[in-house]
Every structure is written in C-alpha cells, then in structure tokens.
FITIVEX-667740 format. One record per residue: residue number from 1; x, y, z of N, C-alpha, C, CB in turn. Coordinates in Angstrom, 2 decimals, padded with zeros to 5 digits. Atoms other than C-alpha are relative to their C-alpha. Glycine has a CB too. Example, Ala and Ser with C-alpha at 12.3 -4.5 7.8 and 13.67 -1.06 7.14 Angstrom:
REM residues 2
n, n_u, n_v, n_w, ca_u, ca_v, ca_w, c_u, c_v, c_w, cb_u, cb_v, cb_w
1, 000.89, -001.19, 000.00, 012.30, -004.50, 007.80, 000.90, 001.20, 000.00, -000.99, 000.03, 001.25
2, -000.82, -001.19, -000.06, 013.67, -001.06, 007.14, -000.77, 001.09, 000.73, 000.41, 000.46, -001.42
***
This chain:
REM residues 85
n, n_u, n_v, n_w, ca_u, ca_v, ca_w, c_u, c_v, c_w, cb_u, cb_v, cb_w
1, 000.13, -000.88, 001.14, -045.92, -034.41, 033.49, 001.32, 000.74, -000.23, -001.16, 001.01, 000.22
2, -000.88, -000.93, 000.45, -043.20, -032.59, 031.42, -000.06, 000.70, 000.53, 000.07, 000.40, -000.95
3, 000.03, -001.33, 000.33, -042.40, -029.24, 032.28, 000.67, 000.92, -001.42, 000.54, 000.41, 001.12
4, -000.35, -000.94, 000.73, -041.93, -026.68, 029.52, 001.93, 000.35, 000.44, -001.24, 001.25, 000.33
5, -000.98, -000.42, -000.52, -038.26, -025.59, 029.25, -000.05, 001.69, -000.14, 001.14, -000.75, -000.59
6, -000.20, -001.52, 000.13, -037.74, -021.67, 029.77, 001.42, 000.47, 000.12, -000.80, 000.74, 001.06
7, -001.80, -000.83, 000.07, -034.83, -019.16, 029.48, -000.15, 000.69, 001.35, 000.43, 001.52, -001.57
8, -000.31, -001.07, -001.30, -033.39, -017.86, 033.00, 001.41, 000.89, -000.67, 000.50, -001.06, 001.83
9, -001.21, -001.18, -000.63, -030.89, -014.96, 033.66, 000.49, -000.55, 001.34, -000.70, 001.74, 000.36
10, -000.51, 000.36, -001.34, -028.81, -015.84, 036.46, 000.83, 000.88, 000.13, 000.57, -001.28, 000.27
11, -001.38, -001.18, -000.03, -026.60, -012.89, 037.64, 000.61, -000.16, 001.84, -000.82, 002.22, -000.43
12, -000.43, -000.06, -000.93, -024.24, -013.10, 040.56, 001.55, 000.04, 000.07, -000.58, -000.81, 000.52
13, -001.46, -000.31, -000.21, -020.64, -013.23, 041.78, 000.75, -001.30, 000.37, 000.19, 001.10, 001.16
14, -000.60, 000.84, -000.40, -017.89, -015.93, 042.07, 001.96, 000.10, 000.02, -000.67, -000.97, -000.76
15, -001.34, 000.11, -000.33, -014.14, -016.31, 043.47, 000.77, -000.69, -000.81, 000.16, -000.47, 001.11
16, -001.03, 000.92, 000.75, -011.60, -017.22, 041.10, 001.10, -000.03, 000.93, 000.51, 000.53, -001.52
17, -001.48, 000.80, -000.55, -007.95, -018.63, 041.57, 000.65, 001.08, 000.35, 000.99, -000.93, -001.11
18, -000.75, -001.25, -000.79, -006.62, -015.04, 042.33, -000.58, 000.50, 000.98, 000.27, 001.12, -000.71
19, 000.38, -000.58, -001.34, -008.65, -014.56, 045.28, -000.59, 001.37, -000.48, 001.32, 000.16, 001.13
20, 000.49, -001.50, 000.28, -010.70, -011.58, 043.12, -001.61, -000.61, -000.23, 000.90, 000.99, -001.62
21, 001.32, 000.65, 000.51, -014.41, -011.83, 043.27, -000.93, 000.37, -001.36, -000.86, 000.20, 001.08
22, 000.55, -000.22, 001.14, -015.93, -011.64, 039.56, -001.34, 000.07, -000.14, 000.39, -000.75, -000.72
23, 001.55, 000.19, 000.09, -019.52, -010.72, 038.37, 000.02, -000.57, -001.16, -001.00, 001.26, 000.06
24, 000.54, 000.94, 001.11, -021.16, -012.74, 036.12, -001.26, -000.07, 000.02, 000.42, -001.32, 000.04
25, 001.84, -000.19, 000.71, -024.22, -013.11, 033.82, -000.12, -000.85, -001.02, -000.52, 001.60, -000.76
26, 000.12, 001.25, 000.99, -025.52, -016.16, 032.24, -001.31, -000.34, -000.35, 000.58, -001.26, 000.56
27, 001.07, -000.15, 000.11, -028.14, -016.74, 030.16, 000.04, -002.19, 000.17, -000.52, 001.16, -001.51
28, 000.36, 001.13, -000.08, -029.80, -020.75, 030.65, -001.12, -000.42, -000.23, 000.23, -000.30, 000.82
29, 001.37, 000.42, 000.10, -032.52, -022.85, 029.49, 000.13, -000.94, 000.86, -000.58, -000.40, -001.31
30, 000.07, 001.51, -001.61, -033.78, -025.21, 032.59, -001.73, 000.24, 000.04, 001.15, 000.64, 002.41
31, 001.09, 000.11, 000.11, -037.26, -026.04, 033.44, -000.69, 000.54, 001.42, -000.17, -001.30, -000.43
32, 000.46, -001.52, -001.27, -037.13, -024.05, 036.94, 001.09, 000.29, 000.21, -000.81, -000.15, 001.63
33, -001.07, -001.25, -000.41, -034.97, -021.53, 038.73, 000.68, -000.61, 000.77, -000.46, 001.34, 000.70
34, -001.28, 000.92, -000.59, -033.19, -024.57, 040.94, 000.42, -000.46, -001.30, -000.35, -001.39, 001.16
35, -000.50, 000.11, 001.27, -032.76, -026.15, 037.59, 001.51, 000.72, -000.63, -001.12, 000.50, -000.69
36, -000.82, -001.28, 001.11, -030.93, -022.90, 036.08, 001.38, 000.24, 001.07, -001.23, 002.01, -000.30
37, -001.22, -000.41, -000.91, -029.20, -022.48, 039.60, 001.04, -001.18, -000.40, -000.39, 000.03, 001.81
38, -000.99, 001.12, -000.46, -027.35, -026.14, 039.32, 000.95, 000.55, -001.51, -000.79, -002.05, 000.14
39, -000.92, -000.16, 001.02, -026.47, -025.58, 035.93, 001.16, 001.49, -000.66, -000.93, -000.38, -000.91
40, -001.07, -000.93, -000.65, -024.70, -022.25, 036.77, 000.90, -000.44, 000.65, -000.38, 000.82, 000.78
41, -000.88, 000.91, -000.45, -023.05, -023.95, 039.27, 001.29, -000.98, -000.93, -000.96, -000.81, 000.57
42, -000.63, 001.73, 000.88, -021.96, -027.36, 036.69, 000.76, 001.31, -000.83, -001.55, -001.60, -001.29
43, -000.86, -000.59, 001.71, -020.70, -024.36, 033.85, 000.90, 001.33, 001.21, -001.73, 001.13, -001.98
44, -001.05, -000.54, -000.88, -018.38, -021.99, 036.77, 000.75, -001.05, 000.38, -000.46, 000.73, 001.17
45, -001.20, 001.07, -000.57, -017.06, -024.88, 038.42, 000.87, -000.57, -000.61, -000.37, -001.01, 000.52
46, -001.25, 000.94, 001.24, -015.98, -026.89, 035.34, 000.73, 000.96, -000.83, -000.82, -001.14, -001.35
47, -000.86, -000.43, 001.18, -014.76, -023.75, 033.43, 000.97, 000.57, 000.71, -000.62, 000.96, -001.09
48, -000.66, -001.06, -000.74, -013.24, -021.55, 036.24, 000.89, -001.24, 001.20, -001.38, 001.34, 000.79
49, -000.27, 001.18, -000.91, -012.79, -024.88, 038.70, 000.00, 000.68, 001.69, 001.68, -000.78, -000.50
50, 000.68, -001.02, -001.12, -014.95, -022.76, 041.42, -000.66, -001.13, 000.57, -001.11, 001.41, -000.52
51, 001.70, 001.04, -000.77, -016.56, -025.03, 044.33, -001.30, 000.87, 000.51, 000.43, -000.99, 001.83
52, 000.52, -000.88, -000.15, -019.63, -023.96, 044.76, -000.35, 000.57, 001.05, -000.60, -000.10, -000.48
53, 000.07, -001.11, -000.75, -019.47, -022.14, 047.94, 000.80, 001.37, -000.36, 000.37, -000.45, 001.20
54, -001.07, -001.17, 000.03, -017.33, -019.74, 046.42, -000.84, 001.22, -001.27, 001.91, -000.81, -000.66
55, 001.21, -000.54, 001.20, -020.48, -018.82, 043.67, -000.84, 000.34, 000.97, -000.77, -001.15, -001.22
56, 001.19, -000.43, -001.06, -023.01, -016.35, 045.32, -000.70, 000.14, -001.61, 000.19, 001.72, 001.39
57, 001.21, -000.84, 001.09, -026.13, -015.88, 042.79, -000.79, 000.87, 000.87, -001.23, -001.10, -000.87
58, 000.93, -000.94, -000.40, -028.00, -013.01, 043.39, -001.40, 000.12, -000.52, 000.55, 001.09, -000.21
59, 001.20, -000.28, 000.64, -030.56, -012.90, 040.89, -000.73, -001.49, -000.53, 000.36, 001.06, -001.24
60, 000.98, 001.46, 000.63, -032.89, -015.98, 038.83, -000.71, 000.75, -000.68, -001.02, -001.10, 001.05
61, 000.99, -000.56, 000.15, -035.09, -013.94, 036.67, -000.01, -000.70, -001.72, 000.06, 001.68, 000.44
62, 000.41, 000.38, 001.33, -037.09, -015.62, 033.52, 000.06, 001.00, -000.92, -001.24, -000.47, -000.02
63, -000.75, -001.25, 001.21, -036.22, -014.10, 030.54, -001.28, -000.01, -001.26, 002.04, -000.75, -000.94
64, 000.43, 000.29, 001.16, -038.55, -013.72, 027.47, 000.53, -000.08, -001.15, -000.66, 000.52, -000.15
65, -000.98, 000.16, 001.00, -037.67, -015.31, 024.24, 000.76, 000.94, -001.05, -000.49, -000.75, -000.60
66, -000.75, -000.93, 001.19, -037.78, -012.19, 022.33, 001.36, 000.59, 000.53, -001.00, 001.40, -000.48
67, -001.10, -000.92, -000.61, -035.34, -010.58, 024.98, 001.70, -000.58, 000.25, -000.65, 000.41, 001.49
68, -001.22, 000.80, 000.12, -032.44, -013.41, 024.75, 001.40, 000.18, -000.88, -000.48, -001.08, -000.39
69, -001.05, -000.52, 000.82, -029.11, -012.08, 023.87, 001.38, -001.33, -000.03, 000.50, 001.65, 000.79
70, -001.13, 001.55, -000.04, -026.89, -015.85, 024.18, -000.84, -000.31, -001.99, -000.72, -001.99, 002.06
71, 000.29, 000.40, 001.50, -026.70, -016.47, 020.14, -000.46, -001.40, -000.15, 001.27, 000.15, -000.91
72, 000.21, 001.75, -000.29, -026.57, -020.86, 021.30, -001.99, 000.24, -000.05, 000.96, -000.78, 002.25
73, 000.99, 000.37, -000.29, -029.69, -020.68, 022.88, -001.45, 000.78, -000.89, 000.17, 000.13, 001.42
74, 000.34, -000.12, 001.01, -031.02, -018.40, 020.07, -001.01, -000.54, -001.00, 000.75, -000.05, -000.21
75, 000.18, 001.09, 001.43, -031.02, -020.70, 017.45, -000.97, -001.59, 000.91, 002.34, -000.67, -000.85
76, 000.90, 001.56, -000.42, -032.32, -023.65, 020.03, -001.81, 000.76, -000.27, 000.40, -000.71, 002.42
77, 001.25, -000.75, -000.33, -035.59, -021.25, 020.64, -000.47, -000.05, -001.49, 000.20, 001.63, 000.76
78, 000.50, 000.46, 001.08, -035.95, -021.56, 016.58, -000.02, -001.14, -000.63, 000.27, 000.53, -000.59
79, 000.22, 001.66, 000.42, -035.75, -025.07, 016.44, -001.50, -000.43, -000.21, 000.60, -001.05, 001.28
80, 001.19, 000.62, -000.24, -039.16, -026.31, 015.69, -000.35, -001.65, 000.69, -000.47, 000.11, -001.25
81, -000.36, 001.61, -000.53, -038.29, -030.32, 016.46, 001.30, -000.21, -000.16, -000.71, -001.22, -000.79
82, -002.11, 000.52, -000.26, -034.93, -031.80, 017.45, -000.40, -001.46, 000.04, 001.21, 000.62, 002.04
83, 000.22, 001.78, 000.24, -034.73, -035.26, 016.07, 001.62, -000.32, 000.25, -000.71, -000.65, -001.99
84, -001.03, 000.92, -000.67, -032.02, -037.88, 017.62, 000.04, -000.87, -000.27, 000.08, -000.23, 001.05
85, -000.41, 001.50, -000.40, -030.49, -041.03, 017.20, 001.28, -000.31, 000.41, -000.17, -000.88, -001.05
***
C-alpha cells in the first residue's frame, strides 16, 4: 500500500568547510520521518558538500499543511492532480 505523503520540519546542525557548525531548518515532503531524514541529508550534502556524519538532526516534527512556510512545497499542497509524461 501507498503511503500518504506529509510535510516534516527537520531542524538540526551541520559542519561546513570553515570548520563552523551551522543551524538549520528545512521544511520536506516524505512519506515518514526516515524518509525526510535521508532527504535532509541528499539536499546538505549536495549543496554545502557535508558527509553525513558531519549533519546532527535534532528534531523530525510533522508539520500541518496550514502551518507550512516553504512557498515550493506550498503550491505542491494545492495541486489537486499532477499529470506526467
């Protein structure tokens, strides 16, 4: 069976290239809270080029749609159908 996709919060801390540790707060749609963790992970590593021992998350917390402040994922949440070819 499908799961539903939902909006996480992921808030935690990661080591950039100056050896300074940064907080960070990302909003994600995933279909659980490992889900939301990898793709935290996949979007620090490839933008910052962080491995991920160097990413601590602290938090995972589901978000409700009304409470979603990422404008992207926004507009996905008013999509009614997403057609592809």
């Amino acid at each position: 069976m499908i799961g539903l996709v939902k909006v996480y919060t992921v808030s935690g801390w990661f080591k950039d290239r100056g050896n300074v540790w940064r907080k960070f707060r990302i909003e994600v749609t995933a279909v659980n809270e490992n889900d939301a963790k990898e793709k935290v992970y996949t979007r620090i590593g490839g933008s910052h080029k962080v491995p991920r021992n160097l990413i601590r998350v602290e938090s995972i917390k589901e978000v409700n749609p009304s409470e979603v402040k990422d404008r992207y994922i926004k507009q996905l949440l008013s999509v009614d159908r997403l057609v592809t070819w």
